[in-house]
BAGUKOL-53508 format. One record per residue (C-alpha): residue number from 1; y negated, x negated, z. Coordinates in steps of 0.05 Angstrom, whole numbers, always signed. Layout:
# BAGUKOL-53508
+-----+--------+--------+--------+
|   i |     yy |     xx |     zz |
+-----+--------+--------+--------+
| NUM |      Y |      X |      Z |
...
+-----+--------+--------+--------+
//
This chain:
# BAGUKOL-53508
+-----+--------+--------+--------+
|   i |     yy |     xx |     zz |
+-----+--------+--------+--------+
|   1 |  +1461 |  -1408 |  -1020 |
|   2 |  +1480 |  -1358 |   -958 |
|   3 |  +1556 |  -1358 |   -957 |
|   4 |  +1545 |  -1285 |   -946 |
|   5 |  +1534 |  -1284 |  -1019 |
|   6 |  +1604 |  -1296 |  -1037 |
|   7 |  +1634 |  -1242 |   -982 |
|   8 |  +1668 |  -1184 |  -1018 |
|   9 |  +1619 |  -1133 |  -1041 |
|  10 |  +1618 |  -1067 |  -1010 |
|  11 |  +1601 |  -1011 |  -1057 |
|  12 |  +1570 |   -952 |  -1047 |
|  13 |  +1593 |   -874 |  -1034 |
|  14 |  +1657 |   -900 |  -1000 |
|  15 |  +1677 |   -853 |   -941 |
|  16 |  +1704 |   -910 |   -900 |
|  17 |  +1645 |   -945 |   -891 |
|  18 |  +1595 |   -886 |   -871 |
|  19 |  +1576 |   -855 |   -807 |
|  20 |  +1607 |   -783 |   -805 |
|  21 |  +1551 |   -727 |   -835 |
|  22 |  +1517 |   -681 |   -782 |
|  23 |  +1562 |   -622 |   -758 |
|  24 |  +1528 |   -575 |   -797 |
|  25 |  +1507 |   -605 |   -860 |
|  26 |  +1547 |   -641 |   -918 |
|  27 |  +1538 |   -705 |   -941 |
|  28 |  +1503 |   -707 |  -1002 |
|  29 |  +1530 |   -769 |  -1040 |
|  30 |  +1467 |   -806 |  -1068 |
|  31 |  +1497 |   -878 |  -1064 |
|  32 |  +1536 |   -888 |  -1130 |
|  33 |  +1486 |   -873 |  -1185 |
|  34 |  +1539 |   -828 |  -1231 |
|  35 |  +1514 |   -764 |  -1273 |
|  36 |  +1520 |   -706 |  -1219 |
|  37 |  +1528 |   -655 |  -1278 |
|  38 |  +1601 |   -688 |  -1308 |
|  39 |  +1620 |   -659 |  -1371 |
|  40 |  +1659 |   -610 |  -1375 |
|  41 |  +1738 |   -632 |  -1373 |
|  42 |  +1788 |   -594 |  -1407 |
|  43 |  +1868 |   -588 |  -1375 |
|  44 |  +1899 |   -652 |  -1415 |
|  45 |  +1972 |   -636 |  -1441 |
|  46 |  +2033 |   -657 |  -1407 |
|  47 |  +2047 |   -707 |  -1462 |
|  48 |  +1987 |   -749 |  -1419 |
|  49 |  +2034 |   -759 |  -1367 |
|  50 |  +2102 |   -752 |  -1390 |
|  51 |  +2090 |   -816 |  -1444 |
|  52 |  +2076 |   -885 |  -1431 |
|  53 |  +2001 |   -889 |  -1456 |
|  54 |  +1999 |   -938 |  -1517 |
|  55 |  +1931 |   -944 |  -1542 |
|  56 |  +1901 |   -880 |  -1582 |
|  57 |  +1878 |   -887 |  -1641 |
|  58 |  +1827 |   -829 |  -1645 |
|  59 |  +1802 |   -864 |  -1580 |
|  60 |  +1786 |   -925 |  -1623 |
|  61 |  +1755 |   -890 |  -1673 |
|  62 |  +1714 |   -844 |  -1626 |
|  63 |  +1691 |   -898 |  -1584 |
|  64 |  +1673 |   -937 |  -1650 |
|  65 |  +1630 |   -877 |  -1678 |
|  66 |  +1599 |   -863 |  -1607 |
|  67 |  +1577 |   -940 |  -1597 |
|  68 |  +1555 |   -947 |  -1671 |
|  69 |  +1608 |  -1011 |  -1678 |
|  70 |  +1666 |  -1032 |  -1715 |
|  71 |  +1742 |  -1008 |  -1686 |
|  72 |  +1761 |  -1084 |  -1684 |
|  73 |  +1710 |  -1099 |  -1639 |
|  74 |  +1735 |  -1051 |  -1586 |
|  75 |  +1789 |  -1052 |  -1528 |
|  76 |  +1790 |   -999 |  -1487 |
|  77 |  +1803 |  -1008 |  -1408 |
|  78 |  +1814 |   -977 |  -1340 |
|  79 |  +1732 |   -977 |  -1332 |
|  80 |  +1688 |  -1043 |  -1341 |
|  81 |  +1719 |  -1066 |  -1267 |
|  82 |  +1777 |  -1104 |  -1289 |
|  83 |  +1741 |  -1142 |  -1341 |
|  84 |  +1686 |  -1159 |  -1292 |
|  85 |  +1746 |  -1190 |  -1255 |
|  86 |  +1787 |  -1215 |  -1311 |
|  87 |  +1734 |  -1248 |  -1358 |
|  88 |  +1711 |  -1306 |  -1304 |
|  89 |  +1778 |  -1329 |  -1310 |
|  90 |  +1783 |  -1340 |  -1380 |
|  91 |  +1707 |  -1373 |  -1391 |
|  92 |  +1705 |  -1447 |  -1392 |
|  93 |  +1691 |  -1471 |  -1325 |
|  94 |  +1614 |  -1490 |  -1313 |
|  95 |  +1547 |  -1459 |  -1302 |
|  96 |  +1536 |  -1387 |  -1299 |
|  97 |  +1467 |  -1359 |  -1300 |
|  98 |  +1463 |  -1290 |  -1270 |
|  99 |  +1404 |  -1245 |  -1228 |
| 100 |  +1397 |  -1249 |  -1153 |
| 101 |  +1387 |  -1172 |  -1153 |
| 102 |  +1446 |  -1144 |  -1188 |
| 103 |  +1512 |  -1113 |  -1185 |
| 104 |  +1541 |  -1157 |  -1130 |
| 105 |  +1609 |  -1160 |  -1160 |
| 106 |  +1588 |  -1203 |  -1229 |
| 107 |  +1572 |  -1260 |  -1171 |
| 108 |  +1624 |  -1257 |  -1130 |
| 109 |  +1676 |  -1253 |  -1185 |
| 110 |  +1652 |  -1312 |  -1227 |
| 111 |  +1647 |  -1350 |  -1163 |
| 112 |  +1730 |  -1343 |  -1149 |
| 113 |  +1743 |  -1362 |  -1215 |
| 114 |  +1713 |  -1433 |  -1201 |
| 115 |  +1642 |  -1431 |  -1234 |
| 116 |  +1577 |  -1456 |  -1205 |
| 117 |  +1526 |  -1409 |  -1191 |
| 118 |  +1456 |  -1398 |  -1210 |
| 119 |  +1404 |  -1351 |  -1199 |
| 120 |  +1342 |  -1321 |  -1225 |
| 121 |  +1286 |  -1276 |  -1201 |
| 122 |  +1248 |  -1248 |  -1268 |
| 123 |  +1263 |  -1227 |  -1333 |
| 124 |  +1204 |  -1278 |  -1361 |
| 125 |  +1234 |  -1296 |  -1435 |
| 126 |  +1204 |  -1370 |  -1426 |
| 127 |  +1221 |  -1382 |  -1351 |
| 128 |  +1302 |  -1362 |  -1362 |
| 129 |  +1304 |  -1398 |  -1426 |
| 130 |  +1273 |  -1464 |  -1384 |
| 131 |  +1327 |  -1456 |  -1331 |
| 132 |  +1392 |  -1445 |  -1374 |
| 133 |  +1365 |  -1510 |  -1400 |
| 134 |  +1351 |  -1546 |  -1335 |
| 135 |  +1403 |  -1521 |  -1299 |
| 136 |  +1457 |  -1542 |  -1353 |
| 137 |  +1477 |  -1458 |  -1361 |
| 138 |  +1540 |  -1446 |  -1397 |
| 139 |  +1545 |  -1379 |  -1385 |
| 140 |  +1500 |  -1318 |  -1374 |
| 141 |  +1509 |  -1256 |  -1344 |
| 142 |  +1463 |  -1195 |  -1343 |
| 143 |  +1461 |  -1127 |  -1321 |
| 144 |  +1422 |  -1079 |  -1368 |
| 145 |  +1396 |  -1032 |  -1345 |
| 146 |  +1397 |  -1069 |  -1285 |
| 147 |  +1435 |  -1043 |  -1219 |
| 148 |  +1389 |  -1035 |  -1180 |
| 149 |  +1331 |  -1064 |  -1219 |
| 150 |  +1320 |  -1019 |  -1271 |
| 151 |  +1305 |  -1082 |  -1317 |
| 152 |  +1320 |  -1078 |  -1388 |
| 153 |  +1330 |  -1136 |  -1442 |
| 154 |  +1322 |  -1115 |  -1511 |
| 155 |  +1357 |  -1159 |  -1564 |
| 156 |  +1304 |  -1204 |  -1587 |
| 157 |  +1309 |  -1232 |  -1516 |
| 158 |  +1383 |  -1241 |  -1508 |
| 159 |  +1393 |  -1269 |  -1581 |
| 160 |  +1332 |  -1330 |  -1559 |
| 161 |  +1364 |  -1337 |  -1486 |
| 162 |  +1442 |  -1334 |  -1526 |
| 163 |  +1421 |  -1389 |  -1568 |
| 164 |  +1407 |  -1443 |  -1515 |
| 165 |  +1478 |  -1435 |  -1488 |
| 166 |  +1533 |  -1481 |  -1510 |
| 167 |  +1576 |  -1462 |  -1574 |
| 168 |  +1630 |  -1447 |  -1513 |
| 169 |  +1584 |  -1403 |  -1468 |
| 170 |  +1587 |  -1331 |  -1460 |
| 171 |  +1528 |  -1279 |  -1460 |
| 172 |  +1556 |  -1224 |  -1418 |
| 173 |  +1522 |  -1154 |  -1413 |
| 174 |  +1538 |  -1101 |  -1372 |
| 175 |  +1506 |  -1044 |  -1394 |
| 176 |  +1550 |   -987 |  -1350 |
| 177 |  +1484 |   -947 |  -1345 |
| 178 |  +1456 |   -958 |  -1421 |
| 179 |  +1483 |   -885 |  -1446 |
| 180 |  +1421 |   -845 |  -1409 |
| 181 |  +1377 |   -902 |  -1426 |
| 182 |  +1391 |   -906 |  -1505 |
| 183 |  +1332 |   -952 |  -1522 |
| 184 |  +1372 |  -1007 |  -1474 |
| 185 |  +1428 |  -1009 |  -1523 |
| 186 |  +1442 |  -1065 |  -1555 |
| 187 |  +1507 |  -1049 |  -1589 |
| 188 |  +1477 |  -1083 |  -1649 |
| 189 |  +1504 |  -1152 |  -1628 |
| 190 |  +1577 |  -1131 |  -1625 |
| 191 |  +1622 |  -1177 |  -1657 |
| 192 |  +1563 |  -1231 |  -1650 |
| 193 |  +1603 |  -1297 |  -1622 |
| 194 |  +1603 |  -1308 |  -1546 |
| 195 |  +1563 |  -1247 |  -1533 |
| 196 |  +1610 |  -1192 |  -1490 |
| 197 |  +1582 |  -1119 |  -1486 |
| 198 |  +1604 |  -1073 |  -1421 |
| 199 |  +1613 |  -1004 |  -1428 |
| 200 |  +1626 |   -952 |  -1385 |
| 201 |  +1638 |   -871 |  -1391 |
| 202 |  +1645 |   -865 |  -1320 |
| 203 |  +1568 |   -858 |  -1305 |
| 204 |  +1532 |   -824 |  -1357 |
| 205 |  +1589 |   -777 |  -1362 |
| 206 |  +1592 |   -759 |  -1294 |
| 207 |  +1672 |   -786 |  -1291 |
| 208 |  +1678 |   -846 |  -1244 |
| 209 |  +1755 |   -824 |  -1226 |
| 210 |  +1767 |   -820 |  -1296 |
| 211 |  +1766 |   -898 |  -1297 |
| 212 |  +1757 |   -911 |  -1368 |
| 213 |  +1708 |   -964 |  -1408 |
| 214 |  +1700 |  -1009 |  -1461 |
| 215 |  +1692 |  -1085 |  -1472 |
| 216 |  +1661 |  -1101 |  -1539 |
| 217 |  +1672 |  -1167 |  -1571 |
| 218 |  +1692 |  -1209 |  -1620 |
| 219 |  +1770 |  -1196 |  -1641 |
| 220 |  +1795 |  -1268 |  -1615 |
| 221 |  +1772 |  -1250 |  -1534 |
| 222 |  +1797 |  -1177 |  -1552 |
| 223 |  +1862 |  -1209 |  -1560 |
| 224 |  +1864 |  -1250 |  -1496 |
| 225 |  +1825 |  -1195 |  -1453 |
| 226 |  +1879 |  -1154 |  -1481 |
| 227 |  +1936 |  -1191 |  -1465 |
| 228 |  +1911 |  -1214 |  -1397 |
| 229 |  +1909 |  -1138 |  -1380 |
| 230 |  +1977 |  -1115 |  -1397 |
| 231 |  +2003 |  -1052 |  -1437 |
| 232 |  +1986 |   -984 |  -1412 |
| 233 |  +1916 |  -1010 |  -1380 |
| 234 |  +1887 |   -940 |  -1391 |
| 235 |  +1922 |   -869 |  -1367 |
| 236 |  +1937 |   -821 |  -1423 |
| 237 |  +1896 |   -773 |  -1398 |
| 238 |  +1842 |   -815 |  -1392 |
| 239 |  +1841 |   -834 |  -1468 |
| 240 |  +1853 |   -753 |  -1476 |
| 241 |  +1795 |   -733 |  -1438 |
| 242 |  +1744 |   -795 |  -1468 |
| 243 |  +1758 |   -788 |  -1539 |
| 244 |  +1725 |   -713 |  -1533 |
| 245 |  +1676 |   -729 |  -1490 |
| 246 |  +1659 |   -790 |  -1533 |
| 247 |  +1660 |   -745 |  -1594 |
| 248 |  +1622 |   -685 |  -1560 |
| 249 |  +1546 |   -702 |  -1593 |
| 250 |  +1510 |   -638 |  -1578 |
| 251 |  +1529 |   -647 |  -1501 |
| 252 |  +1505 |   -711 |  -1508 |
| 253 |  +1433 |   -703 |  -1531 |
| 254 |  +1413 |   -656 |  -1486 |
| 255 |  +1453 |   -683 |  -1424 |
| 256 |  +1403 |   -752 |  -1439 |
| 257 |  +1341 |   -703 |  -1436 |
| 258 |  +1366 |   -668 |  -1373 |
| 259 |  +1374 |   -736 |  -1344 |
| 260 |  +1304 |   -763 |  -1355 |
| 261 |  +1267 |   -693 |  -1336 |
| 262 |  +1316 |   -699 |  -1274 |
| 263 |  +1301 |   -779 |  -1253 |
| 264 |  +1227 |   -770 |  -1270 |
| 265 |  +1228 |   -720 |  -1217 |
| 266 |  +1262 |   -747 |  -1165 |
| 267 |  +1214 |   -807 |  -1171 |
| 268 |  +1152 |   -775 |  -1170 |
| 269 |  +1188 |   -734 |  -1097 |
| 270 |  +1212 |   -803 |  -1072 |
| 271 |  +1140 |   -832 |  -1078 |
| 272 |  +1107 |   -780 |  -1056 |
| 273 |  +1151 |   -775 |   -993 |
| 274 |  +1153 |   -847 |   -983 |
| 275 |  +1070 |   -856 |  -1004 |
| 276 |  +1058 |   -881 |   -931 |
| 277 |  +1121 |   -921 |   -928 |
| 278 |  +1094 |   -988 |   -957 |
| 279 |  +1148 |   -981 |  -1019 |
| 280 |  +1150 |   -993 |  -1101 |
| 281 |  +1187 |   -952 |  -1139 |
| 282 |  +1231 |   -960 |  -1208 |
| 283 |  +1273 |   -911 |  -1238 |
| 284 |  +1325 |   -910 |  -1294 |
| 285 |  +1350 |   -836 |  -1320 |
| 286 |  +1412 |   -843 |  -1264 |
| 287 |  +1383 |   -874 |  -1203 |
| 288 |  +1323 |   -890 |  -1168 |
| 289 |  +1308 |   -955 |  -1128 |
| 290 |  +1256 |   -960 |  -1070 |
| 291 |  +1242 |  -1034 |  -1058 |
| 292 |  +1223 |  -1051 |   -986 |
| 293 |  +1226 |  -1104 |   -939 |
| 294 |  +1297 |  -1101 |   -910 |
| 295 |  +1289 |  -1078 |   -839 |
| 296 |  +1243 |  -1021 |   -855 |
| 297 |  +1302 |  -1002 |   -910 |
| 298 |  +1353 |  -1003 |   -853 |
| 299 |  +1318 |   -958 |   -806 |
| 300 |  +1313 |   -915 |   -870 |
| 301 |  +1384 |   -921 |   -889 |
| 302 |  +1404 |   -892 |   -820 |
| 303 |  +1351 |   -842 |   -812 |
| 304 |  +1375 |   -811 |   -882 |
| 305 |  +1439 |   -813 |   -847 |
| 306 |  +1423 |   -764 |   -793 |
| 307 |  +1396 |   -717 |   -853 |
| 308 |  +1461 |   -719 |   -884 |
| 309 |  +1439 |   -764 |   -949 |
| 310 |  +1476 |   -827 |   -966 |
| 311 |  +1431 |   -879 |  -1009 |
| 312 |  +1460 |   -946 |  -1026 |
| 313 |  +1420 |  -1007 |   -992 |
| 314 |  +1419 |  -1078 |  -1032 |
| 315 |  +1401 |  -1133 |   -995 |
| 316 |  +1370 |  -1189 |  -1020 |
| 317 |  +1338 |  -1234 |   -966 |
| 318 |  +1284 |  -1202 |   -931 |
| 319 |  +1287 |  -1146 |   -985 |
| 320 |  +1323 |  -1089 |   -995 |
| 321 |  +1334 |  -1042 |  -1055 |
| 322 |  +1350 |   -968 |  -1036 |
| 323 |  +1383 |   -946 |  -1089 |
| 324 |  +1379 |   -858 |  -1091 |
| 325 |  +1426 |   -829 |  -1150 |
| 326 |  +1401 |   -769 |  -1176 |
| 327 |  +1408 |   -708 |  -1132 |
| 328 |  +1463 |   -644 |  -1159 |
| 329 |  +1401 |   -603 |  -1126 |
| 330 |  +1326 |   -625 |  -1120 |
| 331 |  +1308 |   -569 |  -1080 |
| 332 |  +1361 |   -596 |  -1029 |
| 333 |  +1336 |   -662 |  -1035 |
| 334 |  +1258 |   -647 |  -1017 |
| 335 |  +1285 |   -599 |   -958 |
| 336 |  +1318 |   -656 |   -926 |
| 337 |  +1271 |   -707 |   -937 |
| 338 |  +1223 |   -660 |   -914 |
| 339 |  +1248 |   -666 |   -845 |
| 340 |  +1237 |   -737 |   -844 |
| 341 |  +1190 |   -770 |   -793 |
| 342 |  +1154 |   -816 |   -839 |
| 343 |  +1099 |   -840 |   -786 |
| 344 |  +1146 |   -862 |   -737 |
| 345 |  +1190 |   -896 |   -793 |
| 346 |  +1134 |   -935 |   -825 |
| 347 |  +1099 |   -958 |   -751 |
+-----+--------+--------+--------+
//
């Protein structure tokens, strides 16, 4: 495998690693896939910041009623990034099993804890279950929806592909981008042993900063994950601000019906404006992903650039998927890509 594979990931949206916008036009921030209509936040007390925050209770039981799952089979943390980072470490070593298009840092993670890495290409029930036997898989790790994919596993699936691994293997879901997709959910293995759920507000609520998510488990890994993190893991104001938003149902409904009018039509723009371009398209309700071979994806990348539109780029090999998060303003969107020379880019 390319040692490439195991360089740091760099993620998307970060200011440090793009070219400076045109003079007169701002950036518009397409590259990190997050709800660009947050929900609304109200002004936290003081009592957020002047007490150490211990765990909240009406977090637990808000997060429980919004997930559909028991309280014990909760712990809430500082988004799903630390236990991306924490849970290689307390797997068994061995195998892991994970997709080579993903959300880079699942691979690079597992690989500094110690595992051994495998890959695969489709979601074929038949062909994964033959290669977590071949291959000797301990663990696997999926993304669903997937980033940048747009691959979904329903249950059925993961409870045959979960039942091939070892009685010490872990089936690990990330499903960061399952609130605007609600048929991806698959909350209904919670407590199920071995299999760890990701959750994350961040996206769907349109609160990245806010840094708050869930890992849901069985209660023995709640107790390690939990320990392994520390006390205070999550701000007070964080666990203020989620336990309304995660209680706010009406908001909820029709923000998920916003979201899929909105991606459907930034899909059908993208492949109309990219019709000549040689390019598939696939679209989940918070991001849309243009797969192309990787230099034509590059030239893209910069020319969007010029126009003052950041897209992420994924590269895997001699392909690339552009990943577009859903525009604040469509109208914007089409002007801009309107002035794109599409000819000259596809020659």
């Amino acid at each position: 495998m390319n040692e490439d594979t195991y360089l740091a990931p760099r993620h998307g949206g970060d200011p440090r690693h793009m070219p400076a916008s045109p003079p007169d036009l701002e950036m518009l921030d397409l590259a990190t896939g997050v709800n660009p209509s947050a929900w609304p936040v109200p002004v936290p007390p003081m009592e957020c910041y002047t007490k150490l925050p211990y765990f909240s209770d009406g977090l637990q039981q808000a997060a429980a009623q919004y997930y559909g799952v028991a309280a014990e089979n909760l712990l809430a943390t500082a988004g799903s990034q630390p236990v991306i980072q924490q849970l290689p470490f307390m797997a068994p070593r061995g195998r892991v099993l994970l997709p080579s298009v993903g959300y880079e840092e699942h691979r690079y993670r597992w690989h500094l804890a110690g595992h051994d890495i495998s890959l695969f290409d489709d979601y074929d029930r038949d062909r994964v279950a033959r290669q977590i036997v071949t291959d000797g898989i301990k663990h696997l790790v999926l993304i669903s929806p997937n980033n940048p994919s747009a691959d979904q596993v329903g249950i059925a699936k993961l409870r045959f592909w979960h039942s091939l691994l070892p009685e010490d293997g872990l089936l690990v879901v990330d499903q960061a981008f399952a609130d605007a997709n609600p048929e991806s959910d698959v909350s209904a293995m919670a407590g199920e042993r071995g299999v760890v759920l990701l959750r994350s507000v961040g996206k769907f609520f349109g609160l990245p900063g806010l840094r708050l998510g869930f890992v849901i488990t069985e209660p023995s890994l709640l107790a390690i994950l939990n320990k392994d993190l520390g006390p205070w893991a999550v701000s007070g104001a964080a666990q203020w601000i989620g336990e309304r938003a995660l209680a706010d149902a009406g908001w909820q409904r029709e923000m998920r019906l916003k979201l899929k009018r909105e991606s459907e039509q930034q899909a059908a723009l993208l492949t109309s404006t990219f019709a000549a371009y040689g390019v598939r398209c696939v679209h989940s309700a918070l991001f849309i992903t243009l797969i192309m071979p990787l230099v034509r994806a590059e030239l893209l990348q910069t020319a969007c650039y010029q126009l003052g539109l950041s897209v992420r780029v994924y590269r895997c090999g001699e392909v690339a998927y552009m990943r577009w998060g859903l525009a604040a303003n469509i109208d914007e969107l089409a002007e801009r890509l309107g002035k794109l020379n599409i000819s000259a880019l596809a020659a």
